[in-house]
VMD Tcl script that draws the C-alpha trace (Angstrom):
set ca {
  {0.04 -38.95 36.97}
  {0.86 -38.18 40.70}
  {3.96 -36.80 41.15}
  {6.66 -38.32 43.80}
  {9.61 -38.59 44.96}
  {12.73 -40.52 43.50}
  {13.30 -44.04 44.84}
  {16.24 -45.90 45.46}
  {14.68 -48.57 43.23}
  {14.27 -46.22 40.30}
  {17.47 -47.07 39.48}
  {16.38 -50.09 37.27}
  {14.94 -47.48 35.05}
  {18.57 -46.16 34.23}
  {20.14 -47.65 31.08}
  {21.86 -44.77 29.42}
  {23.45 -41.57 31.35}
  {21.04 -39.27 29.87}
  {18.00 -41.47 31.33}
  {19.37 -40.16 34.91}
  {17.92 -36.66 34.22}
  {14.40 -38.27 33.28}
  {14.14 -40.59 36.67}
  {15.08 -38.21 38.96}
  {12.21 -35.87 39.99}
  {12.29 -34.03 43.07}
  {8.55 -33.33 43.72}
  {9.11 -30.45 46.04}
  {10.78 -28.34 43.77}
  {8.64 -25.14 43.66}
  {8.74 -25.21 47.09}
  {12.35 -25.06 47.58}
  {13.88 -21.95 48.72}
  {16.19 -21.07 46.30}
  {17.15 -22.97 42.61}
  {20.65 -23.73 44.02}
  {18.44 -25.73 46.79}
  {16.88 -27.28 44.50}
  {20.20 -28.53 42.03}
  {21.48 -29.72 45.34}
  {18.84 -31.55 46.25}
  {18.64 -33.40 42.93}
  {22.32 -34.26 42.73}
  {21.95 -35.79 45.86}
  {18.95 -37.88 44.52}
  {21.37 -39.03 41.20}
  {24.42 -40.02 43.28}
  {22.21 -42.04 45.64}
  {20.94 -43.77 42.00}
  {24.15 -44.15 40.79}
  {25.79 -45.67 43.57}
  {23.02 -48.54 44.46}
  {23.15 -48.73 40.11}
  {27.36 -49.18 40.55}
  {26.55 -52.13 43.72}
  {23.94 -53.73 42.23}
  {26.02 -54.09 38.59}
  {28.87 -55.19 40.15}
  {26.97 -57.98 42.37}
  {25.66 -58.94 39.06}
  {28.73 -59.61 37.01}
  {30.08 -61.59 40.70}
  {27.39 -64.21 40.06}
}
mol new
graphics top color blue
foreach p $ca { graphics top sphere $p radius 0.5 }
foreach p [lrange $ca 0 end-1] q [lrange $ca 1 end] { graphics top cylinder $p $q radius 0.2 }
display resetview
């Protein structure tokens, strides 16, 4: 399997908190300067998940 970057609409793949770890994958991670890059760069990608997870559960429960 190819790898690639995390998309926004890889949050559908989140049902438990431990499942963030698994869907985020930052595919450039050799490559990054240093491993504090790297963490940075991932937390970034799992609060961008978790928000658009938080907006799009919360426009569920309004319907």
């Amino acid at each position: 399997m190819a790898m690639r970057r995390t998309r926004i609409q890889d949050y559908t793949k989140i049902e438990e908190a431990k499942d963030l770890d698994s869907v985020v994958n930052d595919k450039r991670k050799r490559k990054r300067a240093t491993k504090k890059k790297a963490t940075r760069r991932n937390r970034r990608y799992q609060n961008n998940l978790l928000n658009h997870l938080t907006k799009n559960i919360d426009e569920e429960y309004k319907d």
